[in-house]
N, C-alpha and C positions, 0 to 999 in steps of 0.2 A: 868877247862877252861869254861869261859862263853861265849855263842853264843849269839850271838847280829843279831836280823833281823829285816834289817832297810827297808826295802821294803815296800814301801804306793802303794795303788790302786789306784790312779789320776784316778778324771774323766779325760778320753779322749775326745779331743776338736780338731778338726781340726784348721788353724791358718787362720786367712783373707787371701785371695786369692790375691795378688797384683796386679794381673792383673784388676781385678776387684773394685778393691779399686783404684786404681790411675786413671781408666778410668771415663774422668765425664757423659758419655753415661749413666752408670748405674745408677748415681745419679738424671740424668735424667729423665729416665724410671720409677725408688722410685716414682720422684715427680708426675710425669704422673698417673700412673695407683694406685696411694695411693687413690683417691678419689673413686674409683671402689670398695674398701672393707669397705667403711665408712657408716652407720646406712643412708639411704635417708631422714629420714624425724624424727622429736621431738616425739617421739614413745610413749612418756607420753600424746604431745596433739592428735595425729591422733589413735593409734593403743591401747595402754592399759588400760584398762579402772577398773582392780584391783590391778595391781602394780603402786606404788607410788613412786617417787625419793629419799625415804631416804630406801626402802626397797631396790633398787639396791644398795647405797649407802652401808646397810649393809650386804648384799652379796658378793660384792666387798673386801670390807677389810676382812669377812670372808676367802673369796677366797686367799687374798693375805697373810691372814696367814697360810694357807694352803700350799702353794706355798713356802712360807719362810722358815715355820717348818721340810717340805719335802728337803728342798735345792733344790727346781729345778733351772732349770735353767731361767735365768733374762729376755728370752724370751717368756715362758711360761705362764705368769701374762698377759701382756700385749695383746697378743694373745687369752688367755682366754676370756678378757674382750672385745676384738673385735667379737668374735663368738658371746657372750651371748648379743650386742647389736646389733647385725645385726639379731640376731634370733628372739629378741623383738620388732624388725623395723617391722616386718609381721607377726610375730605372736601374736593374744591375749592368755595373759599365765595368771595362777589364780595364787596369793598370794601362794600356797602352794606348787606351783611347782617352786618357784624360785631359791630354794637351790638346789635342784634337776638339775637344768638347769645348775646350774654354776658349781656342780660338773662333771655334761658331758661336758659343755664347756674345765675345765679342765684336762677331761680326754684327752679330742681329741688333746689340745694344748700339753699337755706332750708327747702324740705316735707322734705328729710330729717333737717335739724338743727334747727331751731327750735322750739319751742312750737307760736308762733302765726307762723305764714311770711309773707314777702311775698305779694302781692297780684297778681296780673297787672294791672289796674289802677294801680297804684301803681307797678310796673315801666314801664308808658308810662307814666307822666308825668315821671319821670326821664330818659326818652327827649325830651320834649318833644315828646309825642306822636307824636314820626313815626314808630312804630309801632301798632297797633290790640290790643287782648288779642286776638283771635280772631286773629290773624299769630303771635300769642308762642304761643296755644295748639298751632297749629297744627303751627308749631317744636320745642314741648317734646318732641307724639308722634314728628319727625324725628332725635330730639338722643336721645331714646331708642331710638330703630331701631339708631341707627349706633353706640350707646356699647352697644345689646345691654341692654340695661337695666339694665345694673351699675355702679348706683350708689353703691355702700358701697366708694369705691378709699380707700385707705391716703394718707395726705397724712405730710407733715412733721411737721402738730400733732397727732397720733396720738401722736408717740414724746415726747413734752414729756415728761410725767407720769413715763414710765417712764426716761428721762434724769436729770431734777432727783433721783427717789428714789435712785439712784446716785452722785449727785454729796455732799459733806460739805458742805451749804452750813447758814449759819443759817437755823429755822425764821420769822426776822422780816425775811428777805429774801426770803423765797421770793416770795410772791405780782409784787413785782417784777420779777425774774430771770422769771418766768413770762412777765407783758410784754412783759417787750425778747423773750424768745425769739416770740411770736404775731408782732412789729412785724416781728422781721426773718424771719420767714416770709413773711410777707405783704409784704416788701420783693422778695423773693427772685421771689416767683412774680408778683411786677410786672414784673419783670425778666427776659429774653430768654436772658440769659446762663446764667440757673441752669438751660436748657433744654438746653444745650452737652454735648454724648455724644463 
């Protein structure tokens, strides 16, 4: 007799709150206090004067391969890339500390959205080691000084949910349409331009 065990470990996801999703108050409030987590000011003309926009640029997609290969979750890219530019809005950072930065970025955006989060460990080895964790830990309590500790900013993929229930689309499209909207988030905050005030 052959024993068959079909049992998968889903990640665990709580389901949108209805409450919350149907009330427009809350989409409200998104729009309100969205510009409260957003970089103040062109951090290439005012604030950095060794990083350069194709180096965020490649941090970015870095990061977002990162993000992919881990399977995190679709919130955790987006989130990342708010920390690491609101952290560049006042702080000046050297060229050599920019991978460094965005693996603490994504460490912090993982312990807030994930399950089970990245690893600082596992964050240097995508570095290829030339960072140590006791450097990233070190970082994370910098990266929280300077962003104040508010980490719950308002990103793009916030308003998805409350966008799509708005929209007249088929229920057997949706979970696609869901996609491309996460893809080109996560295109957007690759990108330098969508930075543009």
């Amino acid at each position: 007799m052959e024993l068959l065990c079909c049992e998968v470990d889903p990640m665990r996801r709580a389901l949108p709150d209805p409450n919350l999703l149907y009330d427009d108050r809350v989409l409200h409030n998104l729009l309100t206090i969205e510009e409260r987590y957003l970089p103040q000011c062109s951090y290439f003309k005012c604030v950095q004067k060794d990083i350069q926009p194709f180096m965020r640029r490649m941090v970015a997609t870095w990061m977002l391969e990162v993000c992919e290969e881990q399977k995190c979750e679709e919130e955790v890219f987006p989130l990342a890339m708010n920390y690491l530019d609101r952290f560049l809005a006042v702080v000046p950072t050297r060229k050599c500390h920019l991978q460094l930065l965005g693996a603490v970025c994504m460490f912090l955006a993982s312990k807030l959205k994930e399950t089970i989060p990245l690893t600082a460990e596992k964050l240097c080895i995508y570095t290829d080691n030339s960072i140590k964790p006791q450097e990233l830990l070190e970082w994370e309590l910098v990266v929280l000084g300077k962003l104040k500790w508010n980490l719950a900013a308002v990103t793009p993929h916030d308003f998805i949910e409350h966008i799509l229930r708005k929209l007249p689309l088929p229920k057997d499209k949706l979970l696609l349409i869901r996609k491309h909207a996460q893809t080109f988030i996560a295109l957007c905050a690759t990108d330098l331009t969508s930075l543009a005030r």
